[in-house]
C-alpha positions, -999 to +999 in steps of 0.1 A: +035-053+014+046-066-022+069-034-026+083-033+005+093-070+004+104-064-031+131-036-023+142-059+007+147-087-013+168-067-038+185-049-011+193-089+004+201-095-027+227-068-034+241-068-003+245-108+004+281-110+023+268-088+052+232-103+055+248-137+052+274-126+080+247-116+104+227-143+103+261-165+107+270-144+135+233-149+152+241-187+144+275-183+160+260-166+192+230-188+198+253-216+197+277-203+217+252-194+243+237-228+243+267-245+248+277-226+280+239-225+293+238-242+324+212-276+323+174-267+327+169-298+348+127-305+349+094-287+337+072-281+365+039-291+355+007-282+366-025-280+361-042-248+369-078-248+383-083-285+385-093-302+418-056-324+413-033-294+413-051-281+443-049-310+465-011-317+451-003-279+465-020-288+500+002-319+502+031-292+497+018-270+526+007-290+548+034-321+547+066-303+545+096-319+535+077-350+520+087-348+485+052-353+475+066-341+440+099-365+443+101-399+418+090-433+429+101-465+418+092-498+421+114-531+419+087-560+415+099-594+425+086-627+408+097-660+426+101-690+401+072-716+397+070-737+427+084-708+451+072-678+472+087-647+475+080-656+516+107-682+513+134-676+535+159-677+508+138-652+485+133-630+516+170-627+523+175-616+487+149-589+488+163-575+522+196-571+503+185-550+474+162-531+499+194-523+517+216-515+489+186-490+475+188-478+510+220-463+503+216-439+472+223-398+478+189-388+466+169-414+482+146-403+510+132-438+517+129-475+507+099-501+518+101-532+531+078-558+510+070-582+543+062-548+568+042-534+545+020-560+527+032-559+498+028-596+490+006-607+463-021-631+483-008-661+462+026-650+476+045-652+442+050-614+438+060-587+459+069-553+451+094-529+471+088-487+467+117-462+463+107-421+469+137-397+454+142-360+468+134-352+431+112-354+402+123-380+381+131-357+353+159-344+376+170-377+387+208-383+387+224-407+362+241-427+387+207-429+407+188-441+376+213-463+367+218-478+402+179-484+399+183-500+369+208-523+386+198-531+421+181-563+413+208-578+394+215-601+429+181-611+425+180-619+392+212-641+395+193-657+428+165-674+405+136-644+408+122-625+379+127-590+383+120-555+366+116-518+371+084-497+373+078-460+380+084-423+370+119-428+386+128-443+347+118-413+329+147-394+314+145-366+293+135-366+257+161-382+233+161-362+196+148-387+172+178-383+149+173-412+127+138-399+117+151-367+114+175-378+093+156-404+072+131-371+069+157-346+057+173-371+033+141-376+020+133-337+020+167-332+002+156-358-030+123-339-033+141-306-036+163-319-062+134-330-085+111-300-077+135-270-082+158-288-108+195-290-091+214-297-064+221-263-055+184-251-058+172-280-035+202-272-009+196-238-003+161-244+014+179-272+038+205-250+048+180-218+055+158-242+076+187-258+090+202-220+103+166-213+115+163-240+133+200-238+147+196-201+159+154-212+176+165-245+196+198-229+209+179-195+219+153-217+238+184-244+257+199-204+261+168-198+283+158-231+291+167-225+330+151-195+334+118-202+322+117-233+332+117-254+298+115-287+293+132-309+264+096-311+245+097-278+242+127-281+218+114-312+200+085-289+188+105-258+181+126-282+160+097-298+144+078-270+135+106-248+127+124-278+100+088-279+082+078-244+079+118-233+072+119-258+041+085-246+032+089-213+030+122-215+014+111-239-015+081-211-022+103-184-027+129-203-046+103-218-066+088-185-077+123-170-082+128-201-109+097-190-127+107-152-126+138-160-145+119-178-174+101-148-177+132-134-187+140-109-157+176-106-145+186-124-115+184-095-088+149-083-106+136-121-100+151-124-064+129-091-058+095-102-074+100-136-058+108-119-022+073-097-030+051-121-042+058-159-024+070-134+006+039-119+008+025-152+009+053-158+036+046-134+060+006-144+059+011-179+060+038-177+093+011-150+108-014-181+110+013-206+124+021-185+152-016-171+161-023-216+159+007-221+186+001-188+208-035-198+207-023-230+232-022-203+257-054-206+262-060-241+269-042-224+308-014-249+309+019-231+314+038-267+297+017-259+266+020-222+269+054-226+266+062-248+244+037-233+218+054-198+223+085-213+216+076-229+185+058-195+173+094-178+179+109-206+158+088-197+134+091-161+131+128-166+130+122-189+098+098-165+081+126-137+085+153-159+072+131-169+039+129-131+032+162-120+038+189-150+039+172-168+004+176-137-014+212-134-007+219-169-011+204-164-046+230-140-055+254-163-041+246-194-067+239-170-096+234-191-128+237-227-114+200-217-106+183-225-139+147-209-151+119-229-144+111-251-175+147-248-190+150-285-195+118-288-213+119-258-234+154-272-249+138-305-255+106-288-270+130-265-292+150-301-305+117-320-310+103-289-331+131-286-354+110-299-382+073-288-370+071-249-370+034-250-366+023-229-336+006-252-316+032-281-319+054-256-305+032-247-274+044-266-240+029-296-227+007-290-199+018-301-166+005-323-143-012-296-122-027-275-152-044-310-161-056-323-130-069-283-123-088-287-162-102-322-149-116-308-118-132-280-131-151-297-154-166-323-130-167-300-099-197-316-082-186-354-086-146-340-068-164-324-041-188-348-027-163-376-033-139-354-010-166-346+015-179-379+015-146-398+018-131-373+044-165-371+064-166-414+064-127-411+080-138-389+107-167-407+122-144-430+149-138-396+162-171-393+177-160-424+198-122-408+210-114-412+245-087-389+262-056-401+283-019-401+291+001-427+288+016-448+315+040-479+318+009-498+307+017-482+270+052-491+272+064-521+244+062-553+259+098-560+253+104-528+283+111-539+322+087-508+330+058-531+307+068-560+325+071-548+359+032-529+352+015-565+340+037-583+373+018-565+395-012-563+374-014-601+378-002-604+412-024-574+430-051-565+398-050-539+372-061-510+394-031-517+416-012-496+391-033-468+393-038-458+430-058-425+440-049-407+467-072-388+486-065-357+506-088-350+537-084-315+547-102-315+584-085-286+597-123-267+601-130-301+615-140-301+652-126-341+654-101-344+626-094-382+636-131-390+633-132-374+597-106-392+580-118-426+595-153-415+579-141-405+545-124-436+542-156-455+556-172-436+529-153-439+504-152-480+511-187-483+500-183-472+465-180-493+433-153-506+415-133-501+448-105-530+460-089-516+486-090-485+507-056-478+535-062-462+568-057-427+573-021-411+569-022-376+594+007-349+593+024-338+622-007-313+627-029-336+630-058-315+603-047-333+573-046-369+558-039-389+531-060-418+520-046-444+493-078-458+476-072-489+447-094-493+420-104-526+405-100-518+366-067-501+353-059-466+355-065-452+319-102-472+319-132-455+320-144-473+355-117-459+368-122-428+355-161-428+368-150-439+405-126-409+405-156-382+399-178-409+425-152-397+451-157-360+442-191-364+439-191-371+472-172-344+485-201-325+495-217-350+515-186-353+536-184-318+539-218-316+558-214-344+575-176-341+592-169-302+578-139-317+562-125-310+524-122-340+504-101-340+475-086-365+449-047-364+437-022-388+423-010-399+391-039-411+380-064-381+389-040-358+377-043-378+343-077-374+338-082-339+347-051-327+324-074-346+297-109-334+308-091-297+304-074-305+276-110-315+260-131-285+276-102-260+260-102-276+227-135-259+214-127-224+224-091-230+212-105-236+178-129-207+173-101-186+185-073-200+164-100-201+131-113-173+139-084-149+141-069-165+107-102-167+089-101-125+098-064-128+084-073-146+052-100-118+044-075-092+042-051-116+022-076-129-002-100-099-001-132-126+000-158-142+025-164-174+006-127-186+002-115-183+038-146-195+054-139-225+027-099-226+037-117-230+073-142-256+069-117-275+049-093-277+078-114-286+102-125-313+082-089-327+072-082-327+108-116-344+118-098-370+096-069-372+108-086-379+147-107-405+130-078-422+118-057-420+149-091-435+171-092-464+146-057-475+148-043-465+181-078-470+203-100-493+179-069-513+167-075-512+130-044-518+108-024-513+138+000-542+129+013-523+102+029-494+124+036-518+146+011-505+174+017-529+206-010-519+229-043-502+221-062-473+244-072-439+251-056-418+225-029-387+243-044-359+259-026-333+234-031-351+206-061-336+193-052-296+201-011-304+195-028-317+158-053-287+153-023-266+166+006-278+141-018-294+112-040-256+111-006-241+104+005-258+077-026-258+065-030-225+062+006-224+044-005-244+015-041-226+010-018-195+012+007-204-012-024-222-038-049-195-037-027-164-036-016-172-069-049-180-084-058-146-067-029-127-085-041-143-118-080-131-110-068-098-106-047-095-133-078-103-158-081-142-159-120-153-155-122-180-124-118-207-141-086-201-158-068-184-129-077-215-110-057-234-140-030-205-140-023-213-097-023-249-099-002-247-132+023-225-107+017-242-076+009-277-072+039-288-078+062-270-054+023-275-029+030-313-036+069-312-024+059-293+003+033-318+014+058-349+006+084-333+027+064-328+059+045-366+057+084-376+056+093-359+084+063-367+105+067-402+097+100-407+109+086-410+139+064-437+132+092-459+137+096-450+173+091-475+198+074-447+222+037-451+216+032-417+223+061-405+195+046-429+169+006-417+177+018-378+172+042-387+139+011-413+123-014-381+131+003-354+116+013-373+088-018-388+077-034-348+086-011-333+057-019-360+037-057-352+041-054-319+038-026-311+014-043-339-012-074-341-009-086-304+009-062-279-012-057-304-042-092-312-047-120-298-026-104-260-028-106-259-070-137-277-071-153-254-042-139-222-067-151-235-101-184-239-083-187-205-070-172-188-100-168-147-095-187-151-060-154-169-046-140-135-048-169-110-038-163-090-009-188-060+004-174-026-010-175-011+028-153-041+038-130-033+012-127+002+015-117-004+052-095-032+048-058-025+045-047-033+011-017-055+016-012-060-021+004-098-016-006-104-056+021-078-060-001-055-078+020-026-072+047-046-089+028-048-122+017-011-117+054+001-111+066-018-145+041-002-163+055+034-150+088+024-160+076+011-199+053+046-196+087+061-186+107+042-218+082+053-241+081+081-233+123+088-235+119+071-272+092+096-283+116+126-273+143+108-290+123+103-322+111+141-321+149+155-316 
């Protein structure tokens, strides 16, 4: 591996114009494609296997042209103090908006608040619903913005009014500013890590390229496989970190090559075989962490993870061939590592010629590496300890999605969603729908009238409608209320109530009773979600802790690299419960409304955090492997990889806590929960895991870190990414050099 990346990087290196030109011309074509793409429109989601997605596809058979999949929105009328919304005056103003919604191209119908009881009992609210032909994903602009709109009348008739429902959701805007905020921040980091301007710009402008050529490829298929603007938002994510990250290794190393005096193509090479070998292992274990979502069985997540793996693999490829050529480009306005220092150590030591006044101060990562090795014990429980006390609200976390009731207060969708909380209660805005399929039934009208008798008798039930049949007369739909809110746990209870008793009203009227609807599909996305998180984790740790054997030829330090990710991440959950669902602090992020933390939180954190992860135990321990191996006893090669490492480990960690927390900033709660979680998970694991438990875990263990059975060895590949068969080929070309001089000196 190290002497095949080696050649290619000296090959990239010598031949820069025409690897530059083709990835330019990849850039060129991506973004040529995107641009004429036509638009994806909506992600179909579903939910495989769940009782949800089953009754949403009878709805589709059985009550044809329905749109059971088309938006809904809901203008909510408040009249002023004093008034009800029966008045005559108030009435006349809600007919007019209902007529003027009436007349919108992709509306398929409109309610009437006074026909359909959909008067608050106090009479101060009522509520009118719009259905669309389409998802609102797909909605027109006009549409949404006549939505928006219709109650302006209203509004400038005295009544309160505001706008609820999916019909609202547009796609998902780029979050440029943090984006911004989190590459001008990247860029500063560079600068004082590598030494330059031009050092720090050449990992921007890889990761930049990456990124350019993944998010255009994906808009390019976008409308055939059916994907959705998250999917981008990842791909963009993911690639921007792991694009500057891989970049800043291999640039890094290529500083440190030059001070050991090698010419600039010979450093480019060693740098491409070396931190590339640490590359290609550390992108391996992103992309097996986001083609692992495939098993969690939702196509969304499928999707979206293999795109972001693809991203990914285009960034790895770009680190080993487009840095090396940019390399050549810059030449010598890339300084040697240290050069600064060594001129200011050679001024200061004009007049002190002893030896050890002329040796180098220790950095900051050779002395914190010295201070942790000698109190190993003390850094490792205090790690442990501290990381272990963080996690503990994560035995409490409760799943959800988020709905309008998430929304800022300062939204109309917000203040429609407490309107009719107060006017109707808080399960009003949550409604189940039930699907009775009575087609084996030999009296279908007698089943649905007793499901819904059934169903009546339950707790935590307000309100239960009479029976909607199709045109067949075999199938109905039942519209049940709750009494608490849609993302609490009562309501959560009543739904599996109602399933529970399914199978009583299959014996009783032989009639299939299942439960749909916004709010059931909520909680059996997250009750997946949470059943596929286990098996997504032994599968995703699993294949990388078999990836890290062959890269670190051990046991003990990749079932350490494992334990220590799981236990950042464990972290990381506990500090998301405590803020976002507890409330703690949550005035500082500016955290509006507390609740049940995001269905993909947890696995979209194990997922992206496992990755990166992995890329910094990678890029620590590979070179504290390489300094084992090349005769250092534990403890010093543990010195020798932090004295290499930690720095550029550091950047790398800075850099992705600033781009995660750009998002902080958003006023979507679900934006700001994913950018506080990944952030504060790199923080866990970048400073405390690999900065602290790791060296402490290896000074313990000593030789034994490294001990691997010799039939393990002998069938392991030898991938050589301590570039091994780089020191063995220098040595065969001083053997060679002697060898001319001896024949020189006997001629």
């Amino acid at each position: 591996m190290a002497t095949f990346l080696y050649n290619l990087g000296r090959l990239a290196f010598r031949r820069r114009h025409f690897v530059a030109l083709i990835w330019v011309a990849l850039l060129t074509l991506a973004g040529v494609g995107a641009a004429s793409a036509p638009a994806a429109g909506t992600t179909s989601f579903s939910i495989p296997g769940t009782e949800a997605q089953k009754a949403f596809d009878l709805l589709e058979q059985r009550f044809p042209g329905a749109s059971a999949d088309g938006a809904t929105g809901r203008i909510v009328f408040k009249a002023p103090d004093g008034q009800k919304m029966t008045d005559a005056d108030n009435k006349a103003t809600v007919a007019k908006t209902v007529k003027e919604l009436g007349g919108g191209t992709e509306v398929v119908s409109v309610t009437d608040p006074f026909t359909t009881n959909a008067v608050s009992k106090d009479g101060s609210v009522a509520y009118t619903s719009v259905k669309y032909e389409v998802p609102g994903m797909e909605l027109a602009d006009s549409t949404r913005e006549s939505l928006e709109a219709a109650g302006d009348d209203a509004r400038a008739a005295g009544l309160t009014v505001d706008v609820g429902g999916d019909a609202l959701e547009a796609g998902a805007e780029p979050g440029a500013a943090g984006e911004i905020v989190g590459i001008a921040i990247a860029a500063v980091v560079l600068v004082i890590t590598l030494g330059s301007i031009v050092a720090a710009g050449l990992p921007l402008l890889t990761a930049i390229i990456g990124v350019g050529i993944g998010v255009s490829t994906i808009t390019v298929l976008a409308k055939a496989l059916d994907l959705g603007d998250t999917t981008s938002t990842l791909a963009l994510m993911i690639g921007l970190a792991v694009g500057i990250d891989y970049a800043l290794f291999i640039v890094s190393r290529y500083r440190n090559e030059l001070a050991e005096g090698r010419d600039r193509e010979e450093a480019a090479g060693r740098a491409t075989g070396t931190a590339g070998s640490a590359v290609v292992f550390a992108g391996l274990t992103v992309v097996i962490a986001l083609a692992g979502l495939a098993v969690v069985n939702v196509p969304m997540l499928t999707k979206m993870g293999l795109a972001a793996a693809g991203t990914v693999v285009i960034a790895v490829l770009i680190a080993l061939t487009m840095i090396p050529a940019m390399l050549g480009y810059a030449g010598r306005k890339i300084r040697p590592a240290g050069e600064k220092r060594r001129k200011a150590s050679d001024a200061a030591t004009t007049e002190k010629q002893t030896t050890s006044q002329k040796q180098a101060k220790p950095n900051m990562g050779t002395r914190w590496a010295s201070f942790v090795i000698r109190r190993p014990v003390a850094v490792l429980v205090l790690g442990v300890v501290g990381l272990g006390a963080i996690a503990l609200p994560a035995t409490q976390l409760e799943l959800g999605l988020p709905d309008d009731g998430s929304q800022p207060t300062s939204t109309t969708q917000r203040r429609a969603y407490d309107t009719l909380s107060e006017g109707f209660g808080p399960g009003f805005n949550g409604p189940l729908m039930i699907v009775v399929d009575a087609k084996d039934s030999d009296d279908p009208t007698a089943a649905f009238g007793d499901v819904a008798d059934g169903i009546k008798g339950l707790k935590d039930v307000v309100t239960v409608t009479p029976p909607a049949p199709n045109k067949a007369g075999d199938t109905a739909t039942i519209t049940v209320i709750p009494n608490s809110k849609p993302s609490s746990t009562q309501t959560e209870d009543l739904v599996h109530a109602i399933r529970d008793k399914g199978s009583d009203f299959k014996a009783d009227t032989d009639a299939e009773v299942l439960v749909t609807g916004t709010t059931a599909m909520n909680i059996d996305f997250s009750q997946k979600l949470n059943d596929a998180l286990v098996p997504y984790l032994a599968l995703v740790v699993g294949l990388a802790f078999l990836l890290l054997i062959v890269v670190f030829r051990s046991i003990l330090v990749p079932l350490k690299a494992a334990l220590g990710f799981l236990l950042s991440v464990l972290a990381a959950l506990g500090a998301v419960v405590a803020v976002f669902q507890w409330g703690w602090f949550s005035g500082l992020i500016g955290v509006e409304e507390t609740g049940p933390i995001m269905s993909m939180m947890p696995i979209f954190m194990v997922g992206v955090v496992f990755g990166l992860a992995m890329d910094y135990e990678v890029f620590l321990v590979t070179r504290m492997r390489e300094a084992y191996v090349h005769g250092e006893t534990p403890s010093q090669a543990v010195v020798t990889g932090f004295r290499h490492s930690a720095r550029v480990v550091v950047a790398a960690a800075i850099i992705m806590m600033a781009v995660f927390g750009g998002f902080i900033s958003s006023s979507e709660s679900m934006i700001k929960m994913i950018g506080f979680g990944l952030a504060i998970a790199v923080f866990f694991d970048a400073f405390v895991v690999r900065m602290a438990i790791v060296p402490a875990v290896l000074a313990l263990l000593g030789k034994k870190a490294w001990w691997l059975p010799k039939w393990l060895d002998r069938a392991l590949p030898n991938v050589d990414v301590e570039g091994e068969g780089l020191r063995v080929h220098d040595d065969q070309a001083k053997g060679s050099d002697a060898d001319e001089d001896r024949e020189l000196v006997r001629v």
